[in-house]
PDB file of N, CA, C and O in Angstrom, chain B, residues numbered from 101:
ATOM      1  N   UNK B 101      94.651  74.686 -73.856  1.00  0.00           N
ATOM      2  CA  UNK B 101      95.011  76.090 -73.794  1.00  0.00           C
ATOM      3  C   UNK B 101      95.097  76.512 -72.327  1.00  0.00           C
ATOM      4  O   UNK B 101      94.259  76.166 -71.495  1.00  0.00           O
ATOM      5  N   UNK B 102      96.137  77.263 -72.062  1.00  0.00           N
ATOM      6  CA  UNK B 102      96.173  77.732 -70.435  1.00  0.00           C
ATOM      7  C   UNK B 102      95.807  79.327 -70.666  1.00  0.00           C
ATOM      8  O   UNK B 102      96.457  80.080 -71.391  1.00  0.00           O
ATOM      9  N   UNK B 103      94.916  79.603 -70.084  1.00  0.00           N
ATOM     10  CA  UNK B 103      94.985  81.309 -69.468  1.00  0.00           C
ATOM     11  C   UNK B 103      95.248  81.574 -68.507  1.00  0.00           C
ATOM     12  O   UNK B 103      94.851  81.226 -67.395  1.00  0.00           O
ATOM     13  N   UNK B 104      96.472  82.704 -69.098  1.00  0.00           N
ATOM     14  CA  UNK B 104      97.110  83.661 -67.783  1.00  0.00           C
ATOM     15  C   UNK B 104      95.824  84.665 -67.777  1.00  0.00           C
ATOM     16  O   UNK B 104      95.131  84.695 -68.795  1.00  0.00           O
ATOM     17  N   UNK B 105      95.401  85.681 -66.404  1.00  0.00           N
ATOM     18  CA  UNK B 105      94.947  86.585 -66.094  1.00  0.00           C
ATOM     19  C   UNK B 105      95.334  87.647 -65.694  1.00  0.00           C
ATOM     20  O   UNK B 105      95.651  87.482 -64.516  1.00  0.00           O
ATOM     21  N   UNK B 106      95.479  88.558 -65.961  1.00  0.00           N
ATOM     22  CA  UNK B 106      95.620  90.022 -65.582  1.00  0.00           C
ATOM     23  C   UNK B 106      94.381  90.487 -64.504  1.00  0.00           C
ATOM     24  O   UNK B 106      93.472  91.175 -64.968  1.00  0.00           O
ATOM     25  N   UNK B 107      94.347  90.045 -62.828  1.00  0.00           N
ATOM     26  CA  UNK B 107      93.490  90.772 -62.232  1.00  0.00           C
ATOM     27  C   UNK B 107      93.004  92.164 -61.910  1.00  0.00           C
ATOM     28  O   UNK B 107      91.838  92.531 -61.766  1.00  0.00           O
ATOM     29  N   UNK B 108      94.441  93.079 -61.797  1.00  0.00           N
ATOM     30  CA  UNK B 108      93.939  93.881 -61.951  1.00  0.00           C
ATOM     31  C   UNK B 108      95.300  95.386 -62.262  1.00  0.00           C
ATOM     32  O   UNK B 108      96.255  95.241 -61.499  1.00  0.00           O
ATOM     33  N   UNK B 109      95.386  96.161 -62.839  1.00  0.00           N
ATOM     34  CA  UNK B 109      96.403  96.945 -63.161  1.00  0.00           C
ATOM     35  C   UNK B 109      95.707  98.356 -62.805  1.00  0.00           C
ATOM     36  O   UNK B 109      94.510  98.549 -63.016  1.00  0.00           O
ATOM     37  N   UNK B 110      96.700  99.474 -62.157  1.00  0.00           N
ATOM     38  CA  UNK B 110      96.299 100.606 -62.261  1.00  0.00           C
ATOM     39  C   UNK B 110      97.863 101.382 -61.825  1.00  0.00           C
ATOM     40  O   UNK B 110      98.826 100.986 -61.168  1.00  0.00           O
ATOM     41  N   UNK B 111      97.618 102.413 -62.408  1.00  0.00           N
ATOM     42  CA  UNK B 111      98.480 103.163 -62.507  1.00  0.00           C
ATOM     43  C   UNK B 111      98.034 104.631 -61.905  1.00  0.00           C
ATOM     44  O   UNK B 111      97.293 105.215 -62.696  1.00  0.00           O
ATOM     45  N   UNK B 112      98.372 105.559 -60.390  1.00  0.00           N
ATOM     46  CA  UNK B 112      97.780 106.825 -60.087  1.00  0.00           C
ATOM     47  C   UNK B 112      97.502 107.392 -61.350  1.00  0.00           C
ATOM     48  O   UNK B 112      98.017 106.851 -62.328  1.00  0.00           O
ATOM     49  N   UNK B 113      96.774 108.394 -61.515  1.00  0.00           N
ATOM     50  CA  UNK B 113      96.490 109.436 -62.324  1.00  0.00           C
ATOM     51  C   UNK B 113      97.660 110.424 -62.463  1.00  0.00           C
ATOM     52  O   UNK B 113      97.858 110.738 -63.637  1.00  0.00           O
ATOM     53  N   UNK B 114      98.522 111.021 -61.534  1.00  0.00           N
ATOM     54  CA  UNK B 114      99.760 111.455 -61.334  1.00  0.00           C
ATOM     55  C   UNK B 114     101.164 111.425 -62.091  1.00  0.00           C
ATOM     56  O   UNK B 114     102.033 112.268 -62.312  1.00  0.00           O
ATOM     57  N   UNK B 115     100.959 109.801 -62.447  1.00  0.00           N
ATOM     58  CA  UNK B 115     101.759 108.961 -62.978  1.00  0.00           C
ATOM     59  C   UNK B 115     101.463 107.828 -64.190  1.00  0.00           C
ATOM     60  O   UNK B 115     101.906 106.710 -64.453  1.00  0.00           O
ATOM     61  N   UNK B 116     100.294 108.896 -64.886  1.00  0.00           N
ATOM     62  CA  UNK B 116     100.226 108.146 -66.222  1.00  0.00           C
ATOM     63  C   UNK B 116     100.834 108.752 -67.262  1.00  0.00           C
ATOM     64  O   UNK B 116     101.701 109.624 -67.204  1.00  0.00           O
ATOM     65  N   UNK B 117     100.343 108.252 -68.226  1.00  0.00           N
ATOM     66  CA  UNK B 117     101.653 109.208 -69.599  1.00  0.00           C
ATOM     67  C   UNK B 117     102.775 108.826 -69.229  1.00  0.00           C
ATOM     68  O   UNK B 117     103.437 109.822 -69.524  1.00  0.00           O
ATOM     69  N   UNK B 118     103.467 108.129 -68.805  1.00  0.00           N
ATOM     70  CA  UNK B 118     104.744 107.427 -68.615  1.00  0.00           C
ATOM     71  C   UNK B 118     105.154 106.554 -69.058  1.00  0.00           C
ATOM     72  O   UNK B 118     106.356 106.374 -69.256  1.00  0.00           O
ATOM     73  N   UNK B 119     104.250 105.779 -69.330  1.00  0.00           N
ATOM     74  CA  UNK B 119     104.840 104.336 -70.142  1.00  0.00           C
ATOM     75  C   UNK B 119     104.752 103.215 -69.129  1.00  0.00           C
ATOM     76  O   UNK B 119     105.008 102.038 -69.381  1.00  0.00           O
ATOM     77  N   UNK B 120     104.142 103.971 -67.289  1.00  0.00           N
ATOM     78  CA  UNK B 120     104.698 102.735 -66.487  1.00  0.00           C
ATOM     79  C   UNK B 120     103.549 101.556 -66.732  1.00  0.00           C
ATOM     80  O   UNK B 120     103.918 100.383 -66.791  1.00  0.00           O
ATOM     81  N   UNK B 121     102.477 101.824 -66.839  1.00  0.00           N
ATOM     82  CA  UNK B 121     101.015 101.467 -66.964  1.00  0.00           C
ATOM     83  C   UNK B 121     101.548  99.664 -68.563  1.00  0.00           C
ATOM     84  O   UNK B 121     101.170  98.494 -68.627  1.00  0.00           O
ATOM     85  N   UNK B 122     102.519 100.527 -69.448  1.00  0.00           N
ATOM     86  CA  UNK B 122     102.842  99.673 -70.390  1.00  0.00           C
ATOM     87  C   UNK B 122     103.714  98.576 -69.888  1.00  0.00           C
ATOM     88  O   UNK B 122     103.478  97.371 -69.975  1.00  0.00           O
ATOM     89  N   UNK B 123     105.074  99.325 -69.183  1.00  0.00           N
ATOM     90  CA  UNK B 123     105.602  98.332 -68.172  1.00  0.00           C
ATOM     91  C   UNK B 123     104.852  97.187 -67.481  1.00  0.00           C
ATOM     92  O   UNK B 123     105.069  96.064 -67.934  1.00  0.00           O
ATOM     93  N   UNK B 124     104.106  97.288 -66.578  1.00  0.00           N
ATOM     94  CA  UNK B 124     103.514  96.458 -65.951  1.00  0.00           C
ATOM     95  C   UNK B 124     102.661  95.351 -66.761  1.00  0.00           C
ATOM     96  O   UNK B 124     102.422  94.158 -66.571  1.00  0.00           O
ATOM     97  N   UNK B 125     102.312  96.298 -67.757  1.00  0.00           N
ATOM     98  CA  UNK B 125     101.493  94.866 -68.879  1.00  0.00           C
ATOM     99  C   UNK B 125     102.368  94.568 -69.157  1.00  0.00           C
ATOM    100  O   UNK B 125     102.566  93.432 -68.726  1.00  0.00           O
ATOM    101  N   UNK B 126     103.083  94.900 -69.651  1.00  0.00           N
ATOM    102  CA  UNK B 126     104.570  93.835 -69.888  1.00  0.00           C
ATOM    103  C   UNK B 126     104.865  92.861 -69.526  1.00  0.00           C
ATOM    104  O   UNK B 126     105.062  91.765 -70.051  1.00  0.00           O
ATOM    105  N   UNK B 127     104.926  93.435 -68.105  1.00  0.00           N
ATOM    106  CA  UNK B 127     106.033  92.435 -67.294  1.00  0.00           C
ATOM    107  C   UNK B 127     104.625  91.205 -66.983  1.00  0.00           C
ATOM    108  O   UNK B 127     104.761  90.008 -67.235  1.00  0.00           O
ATOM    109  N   UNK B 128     103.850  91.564 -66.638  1.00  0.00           N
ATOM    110  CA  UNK B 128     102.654  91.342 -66.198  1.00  0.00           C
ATOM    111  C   UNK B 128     102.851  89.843 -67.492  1.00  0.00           C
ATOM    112  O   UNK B 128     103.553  88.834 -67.552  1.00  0.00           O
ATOM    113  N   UNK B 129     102.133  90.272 -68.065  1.00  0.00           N
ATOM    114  CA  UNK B 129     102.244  88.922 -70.135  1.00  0.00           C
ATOM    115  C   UNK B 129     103.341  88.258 -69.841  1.00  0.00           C
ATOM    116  O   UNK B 129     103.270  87.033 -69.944  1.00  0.00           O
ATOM    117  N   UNK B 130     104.555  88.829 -69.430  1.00  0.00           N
ATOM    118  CA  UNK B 130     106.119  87.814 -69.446  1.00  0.00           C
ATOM    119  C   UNK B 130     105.808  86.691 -68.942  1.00  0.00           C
ATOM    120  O   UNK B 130     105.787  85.584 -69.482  1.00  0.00           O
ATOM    121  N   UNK B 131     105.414  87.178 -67.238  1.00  0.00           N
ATOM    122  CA  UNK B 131     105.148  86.777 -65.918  1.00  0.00           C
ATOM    123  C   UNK B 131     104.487  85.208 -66.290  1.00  0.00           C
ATOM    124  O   UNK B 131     104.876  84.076 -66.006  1.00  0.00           O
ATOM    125  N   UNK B 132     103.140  85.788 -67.168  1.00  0.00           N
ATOM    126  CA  UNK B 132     102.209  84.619 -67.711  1.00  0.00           C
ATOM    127  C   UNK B 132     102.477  83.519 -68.494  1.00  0.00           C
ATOM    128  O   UNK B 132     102.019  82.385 -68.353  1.00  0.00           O
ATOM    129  N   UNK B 133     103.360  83.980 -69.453  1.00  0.00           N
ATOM    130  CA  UNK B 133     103.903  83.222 -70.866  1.00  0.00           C
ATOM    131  C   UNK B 133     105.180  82.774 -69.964  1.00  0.00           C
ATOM    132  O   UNK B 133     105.203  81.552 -70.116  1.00  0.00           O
ATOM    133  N   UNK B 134     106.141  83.093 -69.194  1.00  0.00           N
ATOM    134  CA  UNK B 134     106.952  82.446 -68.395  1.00  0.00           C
ATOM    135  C   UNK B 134     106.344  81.278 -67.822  1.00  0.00           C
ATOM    136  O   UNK B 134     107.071  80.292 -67.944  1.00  0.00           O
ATOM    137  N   UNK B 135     105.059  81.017 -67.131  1.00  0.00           N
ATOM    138  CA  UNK B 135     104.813  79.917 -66.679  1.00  0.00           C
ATOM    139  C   UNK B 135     103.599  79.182 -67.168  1.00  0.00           C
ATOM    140  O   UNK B 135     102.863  78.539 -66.420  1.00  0.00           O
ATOM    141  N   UNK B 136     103.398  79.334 -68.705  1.00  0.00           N
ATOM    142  CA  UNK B 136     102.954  78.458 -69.657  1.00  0.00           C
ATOM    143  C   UNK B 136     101.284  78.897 -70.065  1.00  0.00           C
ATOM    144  O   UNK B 136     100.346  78.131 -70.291  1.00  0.00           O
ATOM    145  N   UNK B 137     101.296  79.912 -70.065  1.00  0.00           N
ATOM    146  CA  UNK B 137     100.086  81.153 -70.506  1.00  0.00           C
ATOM    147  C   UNK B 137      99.984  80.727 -71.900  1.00  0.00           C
ATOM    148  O   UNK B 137     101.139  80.735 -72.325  1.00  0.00           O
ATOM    149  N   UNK B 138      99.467  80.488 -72.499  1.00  0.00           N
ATOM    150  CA  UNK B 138      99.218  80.956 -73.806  1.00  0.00           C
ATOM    151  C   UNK B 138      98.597  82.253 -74.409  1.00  0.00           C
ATOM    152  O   UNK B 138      98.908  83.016 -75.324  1.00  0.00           O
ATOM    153  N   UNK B 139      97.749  82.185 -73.650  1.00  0.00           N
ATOM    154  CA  UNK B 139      96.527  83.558 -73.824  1.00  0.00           C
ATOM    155  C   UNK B 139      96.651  84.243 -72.570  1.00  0.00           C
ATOM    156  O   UNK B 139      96.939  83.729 -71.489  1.00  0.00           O
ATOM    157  N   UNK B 140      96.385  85.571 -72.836  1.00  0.00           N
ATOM    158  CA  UNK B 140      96.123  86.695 -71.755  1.00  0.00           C
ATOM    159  C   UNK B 140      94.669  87.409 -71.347  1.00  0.00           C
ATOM    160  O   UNK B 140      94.311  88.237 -72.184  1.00  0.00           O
ATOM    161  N   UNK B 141      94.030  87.289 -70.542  1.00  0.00           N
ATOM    162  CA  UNK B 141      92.991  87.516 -70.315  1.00  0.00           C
ATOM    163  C   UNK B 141      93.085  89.013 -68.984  1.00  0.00           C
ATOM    164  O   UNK B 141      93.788  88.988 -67.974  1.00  0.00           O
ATOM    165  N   UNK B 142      92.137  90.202 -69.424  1.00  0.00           N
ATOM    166  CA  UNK B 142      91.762  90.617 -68.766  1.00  0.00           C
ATOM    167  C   UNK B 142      90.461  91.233 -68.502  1.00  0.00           C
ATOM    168  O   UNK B 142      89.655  90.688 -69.256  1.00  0.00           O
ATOM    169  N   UNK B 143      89.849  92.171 -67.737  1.00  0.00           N
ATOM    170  CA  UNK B 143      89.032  92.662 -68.031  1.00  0.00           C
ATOM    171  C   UNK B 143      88.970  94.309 -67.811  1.00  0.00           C
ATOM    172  O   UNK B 143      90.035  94.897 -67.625  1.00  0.00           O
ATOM    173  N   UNK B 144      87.894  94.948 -67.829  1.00  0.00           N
ATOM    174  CA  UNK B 144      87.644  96.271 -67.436  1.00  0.00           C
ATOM    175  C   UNK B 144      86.453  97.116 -67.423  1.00  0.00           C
ATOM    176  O   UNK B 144      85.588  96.485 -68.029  1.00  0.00           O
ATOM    177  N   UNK B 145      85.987  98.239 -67.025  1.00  0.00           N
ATOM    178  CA  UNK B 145      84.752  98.333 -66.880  1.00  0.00           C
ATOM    179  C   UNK B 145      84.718  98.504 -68.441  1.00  0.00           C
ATOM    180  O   UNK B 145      85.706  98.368 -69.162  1.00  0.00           O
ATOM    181  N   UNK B 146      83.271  98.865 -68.933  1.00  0.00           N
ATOM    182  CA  UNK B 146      82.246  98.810 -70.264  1.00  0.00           C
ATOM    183  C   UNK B 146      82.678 100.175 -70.421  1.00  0.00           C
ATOM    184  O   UNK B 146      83.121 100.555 -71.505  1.00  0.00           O
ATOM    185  N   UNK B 147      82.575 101.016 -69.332  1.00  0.00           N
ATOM    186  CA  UNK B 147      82.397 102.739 -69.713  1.00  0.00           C
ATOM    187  C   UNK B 147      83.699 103.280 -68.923  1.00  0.00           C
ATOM    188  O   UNK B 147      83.408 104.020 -67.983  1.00  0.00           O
ATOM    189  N   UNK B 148      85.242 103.026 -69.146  1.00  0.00           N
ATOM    190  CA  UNK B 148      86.442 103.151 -68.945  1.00  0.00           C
ATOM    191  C   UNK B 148      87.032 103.191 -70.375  1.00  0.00           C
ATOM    192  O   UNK B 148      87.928 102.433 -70.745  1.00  0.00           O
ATOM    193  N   UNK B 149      86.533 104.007 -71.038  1.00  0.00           N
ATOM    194  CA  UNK B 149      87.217 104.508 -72.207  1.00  0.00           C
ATOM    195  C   UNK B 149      88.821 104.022 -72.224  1.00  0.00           C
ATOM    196  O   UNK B 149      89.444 103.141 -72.817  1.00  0.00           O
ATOM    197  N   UNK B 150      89.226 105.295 -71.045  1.00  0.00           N
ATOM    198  CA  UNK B 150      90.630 105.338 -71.438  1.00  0.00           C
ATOM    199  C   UNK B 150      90.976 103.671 -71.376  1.00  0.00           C
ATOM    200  O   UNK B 150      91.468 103.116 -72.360  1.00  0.00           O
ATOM    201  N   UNK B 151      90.689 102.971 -70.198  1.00  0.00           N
ATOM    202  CA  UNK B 151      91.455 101.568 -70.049  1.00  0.00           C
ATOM    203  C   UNK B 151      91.426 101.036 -71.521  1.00  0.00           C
ATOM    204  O   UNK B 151      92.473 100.709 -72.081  1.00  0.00           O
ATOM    205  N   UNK B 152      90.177 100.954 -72.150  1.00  0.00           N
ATOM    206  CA  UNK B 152      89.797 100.036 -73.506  1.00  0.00           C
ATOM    207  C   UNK B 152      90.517 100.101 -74.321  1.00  0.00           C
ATOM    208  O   UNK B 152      90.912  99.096 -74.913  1.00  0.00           O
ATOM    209  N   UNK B 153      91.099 101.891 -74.741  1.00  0.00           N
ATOM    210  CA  UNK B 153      92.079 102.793 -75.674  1.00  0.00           C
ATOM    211  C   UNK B 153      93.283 102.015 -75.453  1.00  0.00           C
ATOM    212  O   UNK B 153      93.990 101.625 -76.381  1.00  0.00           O
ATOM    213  N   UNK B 154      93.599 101.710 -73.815  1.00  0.00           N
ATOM    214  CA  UNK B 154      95.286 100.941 -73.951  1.00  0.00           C
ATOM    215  C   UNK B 154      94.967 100.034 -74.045  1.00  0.00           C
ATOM    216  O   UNK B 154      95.512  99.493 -75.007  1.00  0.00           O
ATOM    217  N   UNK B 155      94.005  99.153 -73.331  1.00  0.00           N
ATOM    218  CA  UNK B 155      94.331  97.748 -73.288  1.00  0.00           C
ATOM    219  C   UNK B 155      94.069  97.351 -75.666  1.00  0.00           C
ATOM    220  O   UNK B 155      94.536  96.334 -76.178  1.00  0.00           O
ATOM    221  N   UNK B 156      93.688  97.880 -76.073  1.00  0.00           N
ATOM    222  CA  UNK B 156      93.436  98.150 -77.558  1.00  0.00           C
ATOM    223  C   UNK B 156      94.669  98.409 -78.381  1.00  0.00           C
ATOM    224  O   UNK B 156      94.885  98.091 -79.550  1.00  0.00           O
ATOM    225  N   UNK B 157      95.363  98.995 -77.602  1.00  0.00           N
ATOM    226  CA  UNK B 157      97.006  99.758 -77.954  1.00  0.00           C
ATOM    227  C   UNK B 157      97.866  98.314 -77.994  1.00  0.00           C
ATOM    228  O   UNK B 157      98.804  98.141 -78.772  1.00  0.00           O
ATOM    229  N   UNK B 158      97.452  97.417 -77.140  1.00  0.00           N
ATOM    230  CA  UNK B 158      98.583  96.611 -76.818  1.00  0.00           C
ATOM    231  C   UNK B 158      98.336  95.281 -77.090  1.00  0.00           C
ATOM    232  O   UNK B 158      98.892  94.307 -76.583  1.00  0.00           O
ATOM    233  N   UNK B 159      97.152  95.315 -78.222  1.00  0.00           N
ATOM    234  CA  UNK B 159      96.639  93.850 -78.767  1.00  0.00           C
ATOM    235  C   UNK B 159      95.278  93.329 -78.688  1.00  0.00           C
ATOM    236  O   UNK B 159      94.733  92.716 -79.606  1.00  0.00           O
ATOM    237  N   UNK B 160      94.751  93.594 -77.563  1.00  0.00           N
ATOM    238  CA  UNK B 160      93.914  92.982 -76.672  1.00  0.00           C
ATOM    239  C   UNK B 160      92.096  93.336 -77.571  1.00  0.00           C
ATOM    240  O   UNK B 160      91.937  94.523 -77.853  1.00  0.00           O
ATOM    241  N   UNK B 161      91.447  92.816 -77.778  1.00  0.00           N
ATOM    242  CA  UNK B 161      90.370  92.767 -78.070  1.00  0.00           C
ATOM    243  C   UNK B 161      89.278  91.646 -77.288  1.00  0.00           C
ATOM    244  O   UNK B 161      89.452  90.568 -76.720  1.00  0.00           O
ATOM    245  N   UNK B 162      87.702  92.760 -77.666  1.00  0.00           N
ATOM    246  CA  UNK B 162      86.977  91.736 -77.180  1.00  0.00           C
ATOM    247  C   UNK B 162      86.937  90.146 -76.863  1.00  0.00           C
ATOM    248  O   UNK B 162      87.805  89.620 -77.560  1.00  0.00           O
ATOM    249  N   UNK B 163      86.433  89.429 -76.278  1.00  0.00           N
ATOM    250  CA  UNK B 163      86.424  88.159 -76.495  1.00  0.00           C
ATOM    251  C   UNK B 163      85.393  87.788 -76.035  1.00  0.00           C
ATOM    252  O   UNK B 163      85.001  86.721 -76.507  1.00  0.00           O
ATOM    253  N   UNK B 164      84.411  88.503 -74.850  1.00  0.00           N
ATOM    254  CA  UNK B 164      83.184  87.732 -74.012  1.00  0.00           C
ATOM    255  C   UNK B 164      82.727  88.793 -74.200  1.00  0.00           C
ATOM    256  O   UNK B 164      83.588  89.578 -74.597  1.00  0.00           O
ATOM    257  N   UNK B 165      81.181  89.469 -74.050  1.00  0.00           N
ATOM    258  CA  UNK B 165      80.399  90.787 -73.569  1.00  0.00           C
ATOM    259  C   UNK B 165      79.408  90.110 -72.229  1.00  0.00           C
ATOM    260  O   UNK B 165      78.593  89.192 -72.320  1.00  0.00           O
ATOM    261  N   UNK B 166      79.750  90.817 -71.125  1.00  0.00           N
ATOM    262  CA  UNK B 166      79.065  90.328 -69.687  1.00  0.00           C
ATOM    263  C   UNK B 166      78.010  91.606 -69.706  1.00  0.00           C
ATOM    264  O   UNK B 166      78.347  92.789 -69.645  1.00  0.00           O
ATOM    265  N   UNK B 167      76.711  91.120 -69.800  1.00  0.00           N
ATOM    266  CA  UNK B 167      75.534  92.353 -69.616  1.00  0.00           C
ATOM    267  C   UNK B 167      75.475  91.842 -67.758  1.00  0.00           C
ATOM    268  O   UNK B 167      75.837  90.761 -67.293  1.00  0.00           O
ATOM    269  N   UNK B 168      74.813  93.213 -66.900  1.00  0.00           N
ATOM    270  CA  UNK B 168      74.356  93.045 -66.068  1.00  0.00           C
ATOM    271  C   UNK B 168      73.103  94.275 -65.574  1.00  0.00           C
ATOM    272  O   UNK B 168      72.956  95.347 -66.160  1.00  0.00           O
ATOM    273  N   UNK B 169      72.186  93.764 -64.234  1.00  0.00           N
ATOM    274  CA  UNK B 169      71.698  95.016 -63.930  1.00  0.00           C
ATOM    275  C   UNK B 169      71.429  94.351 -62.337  1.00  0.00           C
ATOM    276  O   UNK B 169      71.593  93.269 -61.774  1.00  0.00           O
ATOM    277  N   UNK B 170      70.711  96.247 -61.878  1.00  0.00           N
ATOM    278  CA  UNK B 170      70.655  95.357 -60.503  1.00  0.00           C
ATOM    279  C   UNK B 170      69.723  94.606 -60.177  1.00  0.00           C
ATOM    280  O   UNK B 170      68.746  94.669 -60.922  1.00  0.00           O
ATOM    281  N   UNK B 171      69.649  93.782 -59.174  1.00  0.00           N
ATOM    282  CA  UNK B 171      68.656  92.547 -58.647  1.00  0.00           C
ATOM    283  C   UNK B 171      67.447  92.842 -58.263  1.00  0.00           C
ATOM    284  O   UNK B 171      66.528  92.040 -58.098  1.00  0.00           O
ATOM    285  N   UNK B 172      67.414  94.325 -58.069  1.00  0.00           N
ATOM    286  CA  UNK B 172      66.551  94.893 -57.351  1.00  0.00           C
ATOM    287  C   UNK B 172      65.481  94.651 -58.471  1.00  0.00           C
ATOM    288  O   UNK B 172      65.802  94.416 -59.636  1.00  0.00           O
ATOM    289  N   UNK B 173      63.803  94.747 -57.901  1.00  0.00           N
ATOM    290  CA  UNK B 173      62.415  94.224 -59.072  1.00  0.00           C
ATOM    291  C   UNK B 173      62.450  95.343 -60.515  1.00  0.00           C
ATOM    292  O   UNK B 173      62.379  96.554 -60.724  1.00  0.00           O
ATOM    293  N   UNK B 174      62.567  94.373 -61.110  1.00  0.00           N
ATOM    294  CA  UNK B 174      62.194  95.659 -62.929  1.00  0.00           C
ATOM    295  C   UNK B 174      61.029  94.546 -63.699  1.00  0.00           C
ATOM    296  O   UNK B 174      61.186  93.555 -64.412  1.00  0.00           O
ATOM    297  N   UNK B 175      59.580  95.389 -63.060  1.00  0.00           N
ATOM    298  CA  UNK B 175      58.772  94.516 -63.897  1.00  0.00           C
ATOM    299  C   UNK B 175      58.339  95.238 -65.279  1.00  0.00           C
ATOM    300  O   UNK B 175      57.703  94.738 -66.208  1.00  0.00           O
ATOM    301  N   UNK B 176      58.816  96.452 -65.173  1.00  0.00           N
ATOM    302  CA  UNK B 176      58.913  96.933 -66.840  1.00  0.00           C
ATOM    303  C   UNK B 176      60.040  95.681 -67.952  1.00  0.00           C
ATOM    304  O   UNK B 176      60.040  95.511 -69.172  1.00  0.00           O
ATOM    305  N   UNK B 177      60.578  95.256 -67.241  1.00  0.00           N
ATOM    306  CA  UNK B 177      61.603  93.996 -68.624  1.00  0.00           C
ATOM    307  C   UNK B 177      60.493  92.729 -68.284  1.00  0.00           C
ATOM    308  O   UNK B 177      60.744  91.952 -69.206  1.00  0.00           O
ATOM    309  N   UNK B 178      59.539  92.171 -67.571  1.00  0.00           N
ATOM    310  CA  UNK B 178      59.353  91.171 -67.307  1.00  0.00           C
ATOM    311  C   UNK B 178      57.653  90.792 -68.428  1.00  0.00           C
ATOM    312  O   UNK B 178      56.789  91.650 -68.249  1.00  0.00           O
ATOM    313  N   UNK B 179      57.374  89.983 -69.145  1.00  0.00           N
ATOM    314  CA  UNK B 179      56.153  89.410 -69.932  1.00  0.00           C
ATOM    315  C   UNK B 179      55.040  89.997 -68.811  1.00  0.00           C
ATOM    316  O   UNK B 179      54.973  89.952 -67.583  1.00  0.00           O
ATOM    317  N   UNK B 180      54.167  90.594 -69.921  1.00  0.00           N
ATOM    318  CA  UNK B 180      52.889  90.774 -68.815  1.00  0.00           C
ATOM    319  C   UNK B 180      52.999  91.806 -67.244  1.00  0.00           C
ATOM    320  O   UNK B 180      52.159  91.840 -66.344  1.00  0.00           O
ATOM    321  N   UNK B 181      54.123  92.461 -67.311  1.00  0.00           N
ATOM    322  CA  UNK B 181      54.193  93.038 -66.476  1.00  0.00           C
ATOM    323  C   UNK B 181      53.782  94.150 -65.852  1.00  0.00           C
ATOM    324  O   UNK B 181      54.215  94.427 -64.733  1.00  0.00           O
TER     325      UNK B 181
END
């Protein structure tokens, strides 16, 4: 299996509701499956509603869940802490 990636897409705020945001995934998937993509991979933040709503619009569903926090000490999560 080859994955194409989608690094990163944005469209101003100015210039959404247009359809261009759809364009670019478009062309973007062609781009991929033109040079032997099978699958399309992207990502986006957790709490970016709107992104989830399109990237949802246009096929795309979960596939991984990445938890994180910061590095900084949390001995409230740690045994015995």
């Amino acid at each position: 299996m080859v994955k194409g990636v989608v690094e990163n897409l944005y469209v101003r705020p100015d210039y959404r509701n247009r359809g261009l945001g759809s364009d670019l995934l478009s062309t973007a998937e062609r781009h991929l499956r033109d040079r032997g993509a099978d699958v399309v991979s992207l990502q986006t933040m957790a709490d970016n509603e709107a992104a989830r709503r399109f990237y949802r619009r246009h096929g795309y569903g979960p596939h991984r869940v990445e938890l994180e926090k910061p590095a900084e000490s949390d001995n409230h999560s740690k045994e015995g802490g």
